[in-house]
N, CA and C atoms as an extended XYZ file, in Angstrom:
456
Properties=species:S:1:pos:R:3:atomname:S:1:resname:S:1:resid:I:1 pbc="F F F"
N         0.840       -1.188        0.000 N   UNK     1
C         0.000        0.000        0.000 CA  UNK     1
C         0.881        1.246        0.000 C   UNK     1
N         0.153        1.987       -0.605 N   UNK     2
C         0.934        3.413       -0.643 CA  UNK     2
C         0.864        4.164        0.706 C   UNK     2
N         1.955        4.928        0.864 N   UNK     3
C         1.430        5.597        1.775 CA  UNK     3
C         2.122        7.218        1.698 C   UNK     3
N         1.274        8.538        1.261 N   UNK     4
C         1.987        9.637        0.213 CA  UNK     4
C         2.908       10.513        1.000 C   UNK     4
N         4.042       10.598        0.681 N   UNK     5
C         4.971       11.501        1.291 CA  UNK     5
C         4.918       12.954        1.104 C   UNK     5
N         4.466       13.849        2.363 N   UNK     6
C         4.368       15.257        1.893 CA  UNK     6
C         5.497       15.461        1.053 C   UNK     6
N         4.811       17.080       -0.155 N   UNK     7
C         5.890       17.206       -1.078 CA  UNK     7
C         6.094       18.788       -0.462 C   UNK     7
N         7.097       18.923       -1.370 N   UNK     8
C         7.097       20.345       -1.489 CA  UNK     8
C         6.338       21.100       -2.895 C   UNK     8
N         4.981       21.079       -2.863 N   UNK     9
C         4.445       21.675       -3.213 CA  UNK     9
C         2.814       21.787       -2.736 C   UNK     9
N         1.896       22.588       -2.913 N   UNK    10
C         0.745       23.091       -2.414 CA  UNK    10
C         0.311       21.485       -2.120 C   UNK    10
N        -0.684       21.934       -1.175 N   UNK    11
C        -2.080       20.130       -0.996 CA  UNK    11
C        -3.359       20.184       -1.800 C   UNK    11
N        -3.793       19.695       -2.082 N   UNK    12
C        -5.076       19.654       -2.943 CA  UNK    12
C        -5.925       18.785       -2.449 C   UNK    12
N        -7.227       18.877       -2.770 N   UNK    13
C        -8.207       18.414       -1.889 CA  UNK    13
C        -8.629       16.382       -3.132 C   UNK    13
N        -7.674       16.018       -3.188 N   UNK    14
C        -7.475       14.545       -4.568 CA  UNK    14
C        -8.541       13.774       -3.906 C   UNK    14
N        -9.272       13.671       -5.038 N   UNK    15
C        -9.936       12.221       -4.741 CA  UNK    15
C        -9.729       10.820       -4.584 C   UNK    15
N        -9.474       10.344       -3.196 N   UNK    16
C        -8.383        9.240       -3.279 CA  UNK    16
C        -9.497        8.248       -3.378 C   UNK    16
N        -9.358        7.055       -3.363 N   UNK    17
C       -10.064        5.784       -3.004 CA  UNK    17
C        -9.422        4.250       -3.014 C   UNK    17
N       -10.212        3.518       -2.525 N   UNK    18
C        -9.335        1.952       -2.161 CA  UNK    18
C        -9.863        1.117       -2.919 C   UNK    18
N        -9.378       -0.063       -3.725 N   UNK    19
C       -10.388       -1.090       -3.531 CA  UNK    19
C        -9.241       -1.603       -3.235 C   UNK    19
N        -9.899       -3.217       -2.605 N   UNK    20
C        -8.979       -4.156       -1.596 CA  UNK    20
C        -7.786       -3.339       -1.501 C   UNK    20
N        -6.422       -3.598       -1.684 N   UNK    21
C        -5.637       -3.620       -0.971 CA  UNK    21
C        -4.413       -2.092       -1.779 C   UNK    21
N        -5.003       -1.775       -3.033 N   UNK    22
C        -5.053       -0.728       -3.724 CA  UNK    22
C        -5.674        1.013       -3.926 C   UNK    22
N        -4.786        1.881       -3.709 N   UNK    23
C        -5.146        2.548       -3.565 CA  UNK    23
C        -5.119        3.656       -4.879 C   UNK    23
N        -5.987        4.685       -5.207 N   UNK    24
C        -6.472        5.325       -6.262 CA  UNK    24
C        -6.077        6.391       -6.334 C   UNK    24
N        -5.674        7.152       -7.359 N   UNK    25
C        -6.210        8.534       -7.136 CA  UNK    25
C        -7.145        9.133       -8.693 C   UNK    25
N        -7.241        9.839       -8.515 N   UNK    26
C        -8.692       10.768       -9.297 CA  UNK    26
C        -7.845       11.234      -10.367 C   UNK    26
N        -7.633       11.275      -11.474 N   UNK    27
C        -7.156       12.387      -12.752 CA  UNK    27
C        -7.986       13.149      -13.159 C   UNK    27
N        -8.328       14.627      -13.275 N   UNK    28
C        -9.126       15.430      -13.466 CA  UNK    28
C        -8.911       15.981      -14.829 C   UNK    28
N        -7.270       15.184      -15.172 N   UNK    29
C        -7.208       15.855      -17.042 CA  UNK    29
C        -7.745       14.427      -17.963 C   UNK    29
N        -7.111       13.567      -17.370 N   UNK    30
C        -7.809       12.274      -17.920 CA  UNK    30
C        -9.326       11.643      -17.586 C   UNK    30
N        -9.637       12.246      -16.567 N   UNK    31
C       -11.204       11.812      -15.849 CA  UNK    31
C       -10.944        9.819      -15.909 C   UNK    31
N       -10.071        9.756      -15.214 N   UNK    32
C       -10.135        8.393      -14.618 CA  UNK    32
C        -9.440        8.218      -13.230 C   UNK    32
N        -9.878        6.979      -12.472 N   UNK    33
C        -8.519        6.671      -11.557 CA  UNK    33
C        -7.675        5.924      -11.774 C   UNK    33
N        -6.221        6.477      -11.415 N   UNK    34
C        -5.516        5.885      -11.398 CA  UNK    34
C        -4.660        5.359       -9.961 C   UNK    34
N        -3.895        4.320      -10.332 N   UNK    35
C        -3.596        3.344       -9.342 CA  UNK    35
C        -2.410        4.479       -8.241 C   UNK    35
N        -2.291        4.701       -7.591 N   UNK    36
C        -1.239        5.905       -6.542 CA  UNK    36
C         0.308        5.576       -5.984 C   UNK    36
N         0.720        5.691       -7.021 N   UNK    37
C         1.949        5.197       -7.002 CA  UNK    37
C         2.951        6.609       -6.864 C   UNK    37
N         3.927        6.881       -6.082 N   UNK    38
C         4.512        7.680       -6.028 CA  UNK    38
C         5.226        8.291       -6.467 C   UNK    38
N         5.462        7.954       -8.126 N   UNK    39
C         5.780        8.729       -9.279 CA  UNK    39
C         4.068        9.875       -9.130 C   UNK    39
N         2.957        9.135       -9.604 N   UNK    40
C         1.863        9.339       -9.654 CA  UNK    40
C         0.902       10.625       -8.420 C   UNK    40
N         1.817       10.361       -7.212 N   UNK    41
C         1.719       11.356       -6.228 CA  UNK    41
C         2.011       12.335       -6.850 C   UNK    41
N         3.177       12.594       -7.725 N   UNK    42
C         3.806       13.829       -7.759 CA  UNK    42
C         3.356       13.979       -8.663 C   UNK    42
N         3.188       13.350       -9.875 N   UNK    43
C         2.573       14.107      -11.119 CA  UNK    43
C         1.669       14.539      -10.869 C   UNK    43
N         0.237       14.651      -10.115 N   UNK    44
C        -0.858       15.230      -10.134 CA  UNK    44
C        -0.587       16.172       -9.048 C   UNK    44
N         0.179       16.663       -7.669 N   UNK    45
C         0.181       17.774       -7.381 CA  UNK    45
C         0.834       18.489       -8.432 C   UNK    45
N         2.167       18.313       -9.120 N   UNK    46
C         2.564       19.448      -10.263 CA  UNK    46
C         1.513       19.237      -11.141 C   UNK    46
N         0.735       18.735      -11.912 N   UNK    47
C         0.032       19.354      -12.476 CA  UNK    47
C        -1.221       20.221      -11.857 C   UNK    47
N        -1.669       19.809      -10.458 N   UNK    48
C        -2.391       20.926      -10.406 CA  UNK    48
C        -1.983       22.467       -9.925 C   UNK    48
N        -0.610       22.034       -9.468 N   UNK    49
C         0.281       23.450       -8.959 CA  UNK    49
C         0.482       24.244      -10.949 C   UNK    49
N         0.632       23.105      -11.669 N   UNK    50
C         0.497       24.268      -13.054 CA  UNK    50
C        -1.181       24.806      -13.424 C   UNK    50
N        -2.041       24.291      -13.074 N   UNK    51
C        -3.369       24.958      -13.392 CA  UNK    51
C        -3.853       25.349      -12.161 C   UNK    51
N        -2.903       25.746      -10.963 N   UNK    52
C        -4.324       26.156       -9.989 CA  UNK    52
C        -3.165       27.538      -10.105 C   UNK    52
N        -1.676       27.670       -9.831 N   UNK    53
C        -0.820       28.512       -9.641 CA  UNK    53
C        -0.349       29.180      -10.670 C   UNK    53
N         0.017       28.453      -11.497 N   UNK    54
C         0.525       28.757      -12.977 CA  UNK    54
C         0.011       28.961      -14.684 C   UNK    54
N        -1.456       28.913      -13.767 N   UNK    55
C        -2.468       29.333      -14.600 CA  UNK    55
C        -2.197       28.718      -16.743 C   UNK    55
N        -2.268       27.273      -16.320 N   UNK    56
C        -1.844       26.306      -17.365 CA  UNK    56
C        -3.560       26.184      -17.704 C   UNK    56
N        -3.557       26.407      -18.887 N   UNK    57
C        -4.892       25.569      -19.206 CA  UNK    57
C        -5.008       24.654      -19.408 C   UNK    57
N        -5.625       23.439      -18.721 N   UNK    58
C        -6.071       22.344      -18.763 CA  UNK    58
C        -5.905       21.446      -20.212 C   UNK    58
N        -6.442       22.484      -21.293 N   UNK    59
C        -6.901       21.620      -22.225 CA  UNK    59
C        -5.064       21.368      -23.334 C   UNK    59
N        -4.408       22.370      -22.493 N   UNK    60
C        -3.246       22.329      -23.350 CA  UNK    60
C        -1.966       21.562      -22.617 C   UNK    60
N        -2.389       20.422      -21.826 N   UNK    61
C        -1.603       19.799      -20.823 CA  UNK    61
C        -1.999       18.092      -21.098 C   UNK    61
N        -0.235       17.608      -22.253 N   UNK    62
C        -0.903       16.209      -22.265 CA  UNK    62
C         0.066       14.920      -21.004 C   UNK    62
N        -0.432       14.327      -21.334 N   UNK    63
C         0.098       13.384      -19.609 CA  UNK    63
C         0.488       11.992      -20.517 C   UNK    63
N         1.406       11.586      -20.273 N   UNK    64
C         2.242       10.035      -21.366 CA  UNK    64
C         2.147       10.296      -22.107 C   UNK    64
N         2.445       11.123      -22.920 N   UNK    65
C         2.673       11.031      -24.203 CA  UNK    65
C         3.415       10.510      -24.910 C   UNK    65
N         3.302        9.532      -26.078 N   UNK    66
C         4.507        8.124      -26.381 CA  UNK    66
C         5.623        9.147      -27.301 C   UNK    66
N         6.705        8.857      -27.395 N   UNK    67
C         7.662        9.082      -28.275 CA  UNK    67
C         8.716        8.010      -28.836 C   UNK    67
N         9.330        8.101      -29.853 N   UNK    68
C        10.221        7.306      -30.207 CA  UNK    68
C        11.691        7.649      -29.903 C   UNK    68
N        12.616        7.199      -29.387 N   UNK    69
C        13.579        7.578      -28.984 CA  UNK    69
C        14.537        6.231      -29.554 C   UNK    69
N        15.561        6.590      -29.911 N   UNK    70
C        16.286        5.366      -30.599 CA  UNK    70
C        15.504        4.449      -31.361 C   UNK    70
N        14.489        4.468      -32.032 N   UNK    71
C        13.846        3.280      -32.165 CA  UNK    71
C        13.173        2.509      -31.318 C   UNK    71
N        12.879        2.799      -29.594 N   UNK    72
C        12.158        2.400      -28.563 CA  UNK    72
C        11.390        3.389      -28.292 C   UNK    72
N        10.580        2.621      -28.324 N   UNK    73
C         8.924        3.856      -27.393 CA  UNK    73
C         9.217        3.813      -26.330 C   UNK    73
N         9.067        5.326      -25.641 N   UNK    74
C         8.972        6.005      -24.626 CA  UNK    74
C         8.112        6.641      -24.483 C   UNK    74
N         8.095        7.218      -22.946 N   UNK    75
C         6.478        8.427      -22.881 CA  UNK    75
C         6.884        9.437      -21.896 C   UNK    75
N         7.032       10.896      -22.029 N   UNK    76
C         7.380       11.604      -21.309 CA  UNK    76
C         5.831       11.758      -20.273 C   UNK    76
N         6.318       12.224      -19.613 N   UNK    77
C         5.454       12.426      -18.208 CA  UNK    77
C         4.669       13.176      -18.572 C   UNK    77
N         4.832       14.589      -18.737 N   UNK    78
C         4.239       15.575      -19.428 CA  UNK    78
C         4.254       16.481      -20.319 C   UNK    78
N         3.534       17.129      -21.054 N   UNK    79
C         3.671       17.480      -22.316 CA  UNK    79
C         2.746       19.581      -22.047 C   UNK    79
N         3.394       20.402      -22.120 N   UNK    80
C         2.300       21.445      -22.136 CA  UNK    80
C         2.927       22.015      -23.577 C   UNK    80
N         1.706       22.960      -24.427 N   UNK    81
C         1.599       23.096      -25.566 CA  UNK    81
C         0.590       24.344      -25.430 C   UNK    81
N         1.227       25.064      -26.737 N   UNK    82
C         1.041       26.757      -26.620 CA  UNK    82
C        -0.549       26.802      -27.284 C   UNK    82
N        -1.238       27.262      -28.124 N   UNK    83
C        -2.311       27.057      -28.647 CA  UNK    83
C        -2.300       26.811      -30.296 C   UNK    83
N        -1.095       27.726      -30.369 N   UNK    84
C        -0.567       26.780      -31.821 CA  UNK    84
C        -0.324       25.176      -32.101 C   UNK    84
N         0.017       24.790      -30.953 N   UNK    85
C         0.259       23.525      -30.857 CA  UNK    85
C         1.795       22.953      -30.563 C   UNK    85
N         2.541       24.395      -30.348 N   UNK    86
C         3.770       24.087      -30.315 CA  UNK    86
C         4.033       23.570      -28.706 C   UNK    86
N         5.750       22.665      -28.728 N   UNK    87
C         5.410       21.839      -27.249 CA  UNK    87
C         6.093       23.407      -26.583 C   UNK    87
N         5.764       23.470      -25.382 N   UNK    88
C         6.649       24.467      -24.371 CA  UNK    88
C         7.016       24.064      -23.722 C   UNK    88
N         6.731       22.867      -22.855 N   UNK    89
C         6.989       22.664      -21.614 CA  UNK    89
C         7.163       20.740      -21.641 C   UNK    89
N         8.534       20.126      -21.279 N   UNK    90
C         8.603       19.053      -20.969 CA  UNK    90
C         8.962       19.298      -19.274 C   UNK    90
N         7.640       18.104      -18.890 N   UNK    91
C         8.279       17.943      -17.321 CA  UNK    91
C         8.188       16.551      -17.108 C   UNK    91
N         9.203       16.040      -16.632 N   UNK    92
C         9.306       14.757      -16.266 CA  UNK    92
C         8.920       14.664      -14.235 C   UNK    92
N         8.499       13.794      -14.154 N   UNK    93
C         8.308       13.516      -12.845 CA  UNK    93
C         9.090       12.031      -12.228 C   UNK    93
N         9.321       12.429      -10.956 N   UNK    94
C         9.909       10.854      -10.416 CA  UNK    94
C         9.500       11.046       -8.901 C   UNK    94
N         9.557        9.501       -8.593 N   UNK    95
C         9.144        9.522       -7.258 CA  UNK    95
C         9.929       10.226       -6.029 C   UNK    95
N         9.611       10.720       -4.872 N   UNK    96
C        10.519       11.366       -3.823 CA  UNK    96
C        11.422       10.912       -3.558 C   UNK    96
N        11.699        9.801       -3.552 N   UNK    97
C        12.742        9.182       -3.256 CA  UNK    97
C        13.893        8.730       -4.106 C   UNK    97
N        13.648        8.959       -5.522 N   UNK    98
C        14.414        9.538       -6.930 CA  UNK    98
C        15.202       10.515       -6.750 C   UNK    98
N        16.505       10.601       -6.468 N   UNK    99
C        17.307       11.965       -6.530 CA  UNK    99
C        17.314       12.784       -7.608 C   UNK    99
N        17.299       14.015       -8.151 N   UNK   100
C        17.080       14.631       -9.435 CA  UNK   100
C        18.398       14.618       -9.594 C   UNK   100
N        19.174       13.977      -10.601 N   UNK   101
C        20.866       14.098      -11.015 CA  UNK   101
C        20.852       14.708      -11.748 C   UNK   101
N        22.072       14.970      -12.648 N   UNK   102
C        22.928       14.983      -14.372 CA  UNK   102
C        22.087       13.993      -15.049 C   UNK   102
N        22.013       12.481      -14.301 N   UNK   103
C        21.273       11.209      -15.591 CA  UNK   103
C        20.360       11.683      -15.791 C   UNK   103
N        19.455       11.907      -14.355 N   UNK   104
C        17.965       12.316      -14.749 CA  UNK   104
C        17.307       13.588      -15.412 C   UNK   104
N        18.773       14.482      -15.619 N   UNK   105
C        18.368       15.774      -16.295 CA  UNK   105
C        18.844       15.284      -17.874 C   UNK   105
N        19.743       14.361      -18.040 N   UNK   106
C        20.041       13.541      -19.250 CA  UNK   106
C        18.871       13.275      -20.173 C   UNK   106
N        18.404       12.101      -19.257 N   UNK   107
C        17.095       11.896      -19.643 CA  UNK   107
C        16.111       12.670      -20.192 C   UNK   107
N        15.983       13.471      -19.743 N   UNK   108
C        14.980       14.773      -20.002 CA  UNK   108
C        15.514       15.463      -21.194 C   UNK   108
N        16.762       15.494      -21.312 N   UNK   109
C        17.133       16.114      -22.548 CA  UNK   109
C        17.031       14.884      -23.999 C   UNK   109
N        17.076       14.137      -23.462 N   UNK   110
C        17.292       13.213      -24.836 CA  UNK   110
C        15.696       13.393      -25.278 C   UNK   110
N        14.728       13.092      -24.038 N   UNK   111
C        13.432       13.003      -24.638 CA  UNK   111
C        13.186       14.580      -25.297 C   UNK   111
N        13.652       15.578      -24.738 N   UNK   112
C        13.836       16.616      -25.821 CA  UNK   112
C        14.123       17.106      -26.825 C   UNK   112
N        15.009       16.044      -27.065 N   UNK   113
C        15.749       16.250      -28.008 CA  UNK   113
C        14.839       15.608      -29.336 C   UNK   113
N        13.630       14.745      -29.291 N   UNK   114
C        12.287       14.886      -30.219 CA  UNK   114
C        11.570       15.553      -29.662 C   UNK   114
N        11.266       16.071      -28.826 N   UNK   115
C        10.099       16.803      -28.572 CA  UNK   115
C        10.408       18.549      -28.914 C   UNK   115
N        11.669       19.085      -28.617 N   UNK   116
C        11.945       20.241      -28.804 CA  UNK   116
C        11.042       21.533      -28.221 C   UNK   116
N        10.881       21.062      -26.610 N   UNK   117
C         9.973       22.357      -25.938 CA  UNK   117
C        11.010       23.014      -25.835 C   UNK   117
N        10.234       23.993      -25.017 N   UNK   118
C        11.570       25.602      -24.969 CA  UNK   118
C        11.894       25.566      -23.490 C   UNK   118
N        10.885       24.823      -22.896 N   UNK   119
C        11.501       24.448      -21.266 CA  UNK   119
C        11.603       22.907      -20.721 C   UNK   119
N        12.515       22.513      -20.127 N   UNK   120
C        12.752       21.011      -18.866 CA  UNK   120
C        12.400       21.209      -17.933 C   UNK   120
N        11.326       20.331      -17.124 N   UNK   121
C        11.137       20.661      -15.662 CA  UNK   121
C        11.898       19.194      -14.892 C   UNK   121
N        12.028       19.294      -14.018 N   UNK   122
C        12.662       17.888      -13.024 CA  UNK   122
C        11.997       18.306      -12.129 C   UNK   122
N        11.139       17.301      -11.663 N   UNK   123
C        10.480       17.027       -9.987 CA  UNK   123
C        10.294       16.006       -9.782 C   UNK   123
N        10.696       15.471       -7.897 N   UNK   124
C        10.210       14.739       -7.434 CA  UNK   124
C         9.670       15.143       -6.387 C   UNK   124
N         9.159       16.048       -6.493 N   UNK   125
C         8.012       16.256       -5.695 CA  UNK   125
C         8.425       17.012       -4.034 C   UNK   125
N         9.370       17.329       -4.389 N   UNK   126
C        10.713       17.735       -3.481 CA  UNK   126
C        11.143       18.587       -3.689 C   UNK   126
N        12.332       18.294       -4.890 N   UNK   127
C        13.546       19.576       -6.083 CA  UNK   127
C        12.619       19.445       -6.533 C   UNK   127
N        12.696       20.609       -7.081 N   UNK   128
C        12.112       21.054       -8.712 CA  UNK   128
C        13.806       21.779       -9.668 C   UNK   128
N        13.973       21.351      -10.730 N   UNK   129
C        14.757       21.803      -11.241 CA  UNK   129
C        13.891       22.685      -12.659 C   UNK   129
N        14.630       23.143      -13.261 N   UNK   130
C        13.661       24.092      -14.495 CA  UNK   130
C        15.154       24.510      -15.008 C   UNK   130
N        14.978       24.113      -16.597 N   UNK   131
C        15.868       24.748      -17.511 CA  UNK   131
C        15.370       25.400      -18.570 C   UNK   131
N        15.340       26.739      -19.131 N   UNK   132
C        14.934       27.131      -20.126 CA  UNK   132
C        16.373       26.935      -21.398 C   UNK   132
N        15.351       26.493      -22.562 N   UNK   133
C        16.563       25.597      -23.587 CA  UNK   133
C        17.130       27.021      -24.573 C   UNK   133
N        17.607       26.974      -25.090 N   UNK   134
C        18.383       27.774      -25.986 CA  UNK   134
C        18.680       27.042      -27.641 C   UNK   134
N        18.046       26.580      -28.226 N   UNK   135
C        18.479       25.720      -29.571 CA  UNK   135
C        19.260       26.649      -30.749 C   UNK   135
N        19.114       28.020      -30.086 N   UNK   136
C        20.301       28.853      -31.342 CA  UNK   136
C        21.726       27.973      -30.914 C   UNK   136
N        21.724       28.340      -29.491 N   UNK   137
C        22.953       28.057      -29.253 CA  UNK   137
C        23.445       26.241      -29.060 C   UNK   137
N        22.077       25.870      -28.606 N   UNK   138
C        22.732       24.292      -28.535 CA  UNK   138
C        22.557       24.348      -26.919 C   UNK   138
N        22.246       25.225      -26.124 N   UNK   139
C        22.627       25.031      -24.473 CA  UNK   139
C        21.146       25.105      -23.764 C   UNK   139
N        21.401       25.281      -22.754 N   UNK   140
C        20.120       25.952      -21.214 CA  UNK   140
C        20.684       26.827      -20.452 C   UNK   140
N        20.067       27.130      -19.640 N   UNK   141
C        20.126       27.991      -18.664 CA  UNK   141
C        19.180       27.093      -17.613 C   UNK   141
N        19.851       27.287      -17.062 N   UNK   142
C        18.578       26.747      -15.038 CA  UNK   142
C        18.048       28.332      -14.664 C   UNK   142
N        16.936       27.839      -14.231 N   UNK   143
C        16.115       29.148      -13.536 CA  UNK   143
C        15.655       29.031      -12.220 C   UNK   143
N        16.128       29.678      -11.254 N   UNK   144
C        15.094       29.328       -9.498 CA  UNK   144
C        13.732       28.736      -10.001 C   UNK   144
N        12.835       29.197      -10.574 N   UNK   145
C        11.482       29.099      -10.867 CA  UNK   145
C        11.155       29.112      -12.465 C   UNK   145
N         9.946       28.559      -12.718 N   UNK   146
C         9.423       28.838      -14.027 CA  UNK   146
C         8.486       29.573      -14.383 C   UNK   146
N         7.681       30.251      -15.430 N   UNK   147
C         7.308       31.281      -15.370 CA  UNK   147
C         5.929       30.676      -15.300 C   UNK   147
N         4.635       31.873      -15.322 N   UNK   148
C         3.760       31.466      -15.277 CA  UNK   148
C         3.124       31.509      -16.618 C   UNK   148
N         1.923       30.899      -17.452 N   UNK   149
C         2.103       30.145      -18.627 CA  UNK   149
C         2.277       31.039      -19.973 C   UNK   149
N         1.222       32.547      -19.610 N   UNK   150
C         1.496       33.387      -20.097 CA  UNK   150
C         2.425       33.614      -20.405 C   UNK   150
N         3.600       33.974      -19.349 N   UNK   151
C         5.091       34.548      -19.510 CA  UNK   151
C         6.176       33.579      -20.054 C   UNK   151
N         5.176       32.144      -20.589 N   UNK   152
C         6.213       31.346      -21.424 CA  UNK   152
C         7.066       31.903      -22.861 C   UNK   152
């Protein structure tokens, strides 16, 4: 059984639930439950810290999205997208107990490296890391914070 480790970010009022020995939580972008696994903790407070704080619209926020990477399917965590349709925002999530490294900011870049947003987020629900990308130059920059969706 799960049992959720405060994060460092806001609380939200989640619709949890049990059956037998499993525990749930509520997706309000997908309208299903899902099983509460502590990757899963954290993805749904950051996403609602991006639509309750960061004023993300809902409808422009996708969640697994598959990609091809070497010839293996993958699925980034999350996906936000401007209204053109362009990506802005890759955020990967990992459980609290996931240290945010170099690999795991690796990671994030390779899956960027098809997806081509203009920002990386890293959280476990703990760190938050945030890089805004630079593709003139080939680099990033890290930022204390990320902006709010407007000011993308």
């Amino acid at each position: 059984m799960f049992n959720p480790t405060p994060l460092n970010l806001p609380p939200y009022p989640f619709k949890i639930s049990r059956k037998d020995d499993v525990v749930f939580i509520f997706d309000e972008l997908r309208k299903k439950h899902l099983v509460l696994t502590p990757e899963e903790w954290v993805r749904q407070h950051f996403i609602q810290d991006l639509v309750t704080n960061k004023k993300f619209p809902k409808t422009l926020i996708q969640i697994e999205g598959g990609l091809v990477l070497n010839q293996l399917q993958k699925r980034s965590d999350i996906l936000v997208y401007n209204t053109a349709g362009e990506k802005l925002m890759l955020i990967e999530c990992k459980a609290p107990k996931v240290k945010i490294t170099p690999s795991v900011f690796e990671q994030a870049s390779r899956y960027n490296s098809i997806h081509q947003a203009k920002w990386i987020v890293l959280t476990n629900g703990l760190q938050h890391v945030y890089a805004k990308m630079d593709f003139d130059k080939g680099s990033f920059v890290f930022t204390p914070d990320m902006p709010d969706y407007l000011n993308l």
